[in-house]
C-alpha beads as a LAMMPS data file, in Angstrom:
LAMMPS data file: protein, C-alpha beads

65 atoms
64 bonds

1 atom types
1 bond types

-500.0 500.0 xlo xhi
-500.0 500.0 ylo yhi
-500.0 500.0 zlo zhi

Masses

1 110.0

Atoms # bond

1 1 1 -473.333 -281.767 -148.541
2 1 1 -474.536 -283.114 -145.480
3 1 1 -471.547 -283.194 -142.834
4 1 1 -472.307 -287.065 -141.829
5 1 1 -472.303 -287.668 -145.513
6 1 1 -469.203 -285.726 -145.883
7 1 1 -467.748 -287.658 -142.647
8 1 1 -468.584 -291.097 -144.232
9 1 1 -466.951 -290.362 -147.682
10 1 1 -463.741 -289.202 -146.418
11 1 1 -463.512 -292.032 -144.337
12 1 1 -464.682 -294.986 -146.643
13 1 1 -463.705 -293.754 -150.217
14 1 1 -460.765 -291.285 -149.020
15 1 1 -459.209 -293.466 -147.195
16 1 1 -458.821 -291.143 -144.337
17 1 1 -458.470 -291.680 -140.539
18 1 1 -461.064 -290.890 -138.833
19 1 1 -459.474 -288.117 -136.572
20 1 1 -458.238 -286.577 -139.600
21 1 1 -462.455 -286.678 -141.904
22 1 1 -463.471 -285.116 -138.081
23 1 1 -460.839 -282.072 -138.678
24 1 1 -462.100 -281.481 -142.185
25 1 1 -465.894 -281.553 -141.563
26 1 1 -465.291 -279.259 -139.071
27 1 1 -463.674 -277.158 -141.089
28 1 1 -465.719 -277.417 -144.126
29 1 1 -468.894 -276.665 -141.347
30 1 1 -467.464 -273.337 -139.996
31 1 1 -466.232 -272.186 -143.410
32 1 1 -470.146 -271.797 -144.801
33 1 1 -471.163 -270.805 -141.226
34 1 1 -468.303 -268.057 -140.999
35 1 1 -467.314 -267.214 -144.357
36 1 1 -463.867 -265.486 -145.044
37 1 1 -463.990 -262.582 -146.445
38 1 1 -461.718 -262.225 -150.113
39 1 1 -458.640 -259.386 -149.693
40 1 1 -455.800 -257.659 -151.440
41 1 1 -453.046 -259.651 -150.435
42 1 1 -452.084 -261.394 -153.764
43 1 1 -452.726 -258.544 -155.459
44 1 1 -450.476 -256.453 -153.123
45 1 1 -447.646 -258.984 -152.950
46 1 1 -447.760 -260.629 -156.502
47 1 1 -448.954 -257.376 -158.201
48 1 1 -451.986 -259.316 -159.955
49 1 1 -455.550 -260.690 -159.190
50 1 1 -455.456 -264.175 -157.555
51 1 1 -457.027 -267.278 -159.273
52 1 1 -459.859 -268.742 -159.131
53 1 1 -459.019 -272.352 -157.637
54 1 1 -460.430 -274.358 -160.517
55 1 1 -458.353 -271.785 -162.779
56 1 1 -455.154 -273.265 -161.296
57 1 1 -456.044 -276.891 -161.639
58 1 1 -456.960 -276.315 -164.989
59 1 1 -453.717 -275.472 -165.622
60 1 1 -451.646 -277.611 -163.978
61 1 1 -453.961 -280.878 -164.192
62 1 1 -451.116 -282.890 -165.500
63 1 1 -449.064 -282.356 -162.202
64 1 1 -452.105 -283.855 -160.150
65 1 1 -452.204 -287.073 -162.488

Bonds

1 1 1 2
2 1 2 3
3 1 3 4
4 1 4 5
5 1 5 6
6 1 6 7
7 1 7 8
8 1 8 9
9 1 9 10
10 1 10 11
11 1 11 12
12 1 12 13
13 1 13 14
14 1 14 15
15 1 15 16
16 1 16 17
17 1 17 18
18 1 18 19
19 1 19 20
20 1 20 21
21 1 21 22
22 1 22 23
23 1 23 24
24 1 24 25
25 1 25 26
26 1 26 27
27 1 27 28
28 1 28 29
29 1 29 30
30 1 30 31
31 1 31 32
32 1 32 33
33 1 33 34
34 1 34 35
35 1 35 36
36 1 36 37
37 1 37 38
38 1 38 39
39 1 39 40
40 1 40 41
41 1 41 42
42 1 42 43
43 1 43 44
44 1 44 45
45 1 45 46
46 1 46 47
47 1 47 48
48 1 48 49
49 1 49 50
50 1 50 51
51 1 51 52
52 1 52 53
53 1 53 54
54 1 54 55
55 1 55 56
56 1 56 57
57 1 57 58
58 1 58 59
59 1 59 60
60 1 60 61
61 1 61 62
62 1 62 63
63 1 63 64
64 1 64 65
């Protein structure tokens, strides 16, 4: 998504400030320029493969309603 897009949205429809849209844009902007890279760490400290993000939502949509 285009970041001014991005900007816009989170400011007209999300209600945000817009200090706070600035932050996340920027954010959002240097996480596909400078992508992390995945590691071990769940796996190390939880003993099992993380989740996928959507995974988790999935299962716990109702707490999000």
């Amino acid at each position: 998504m285009d970041p001014q897009v991005l900007l816009s949205n989170l400011i007209e429809h999300g209600h945000m400030p817009p200090w706070l849209a600035n932050h996340v844009v920027e954010i959002q902007t240097m996480s596909t320029v400078i992508p992390e890279k995945p590691t071990d760490t769940v796996k190390r400290l939880l003993g099992r493969d993380a989740r996928r993000l959507d995974a988790f939502l999935y299962e716990y949509v109702e707490n999000f309603r």
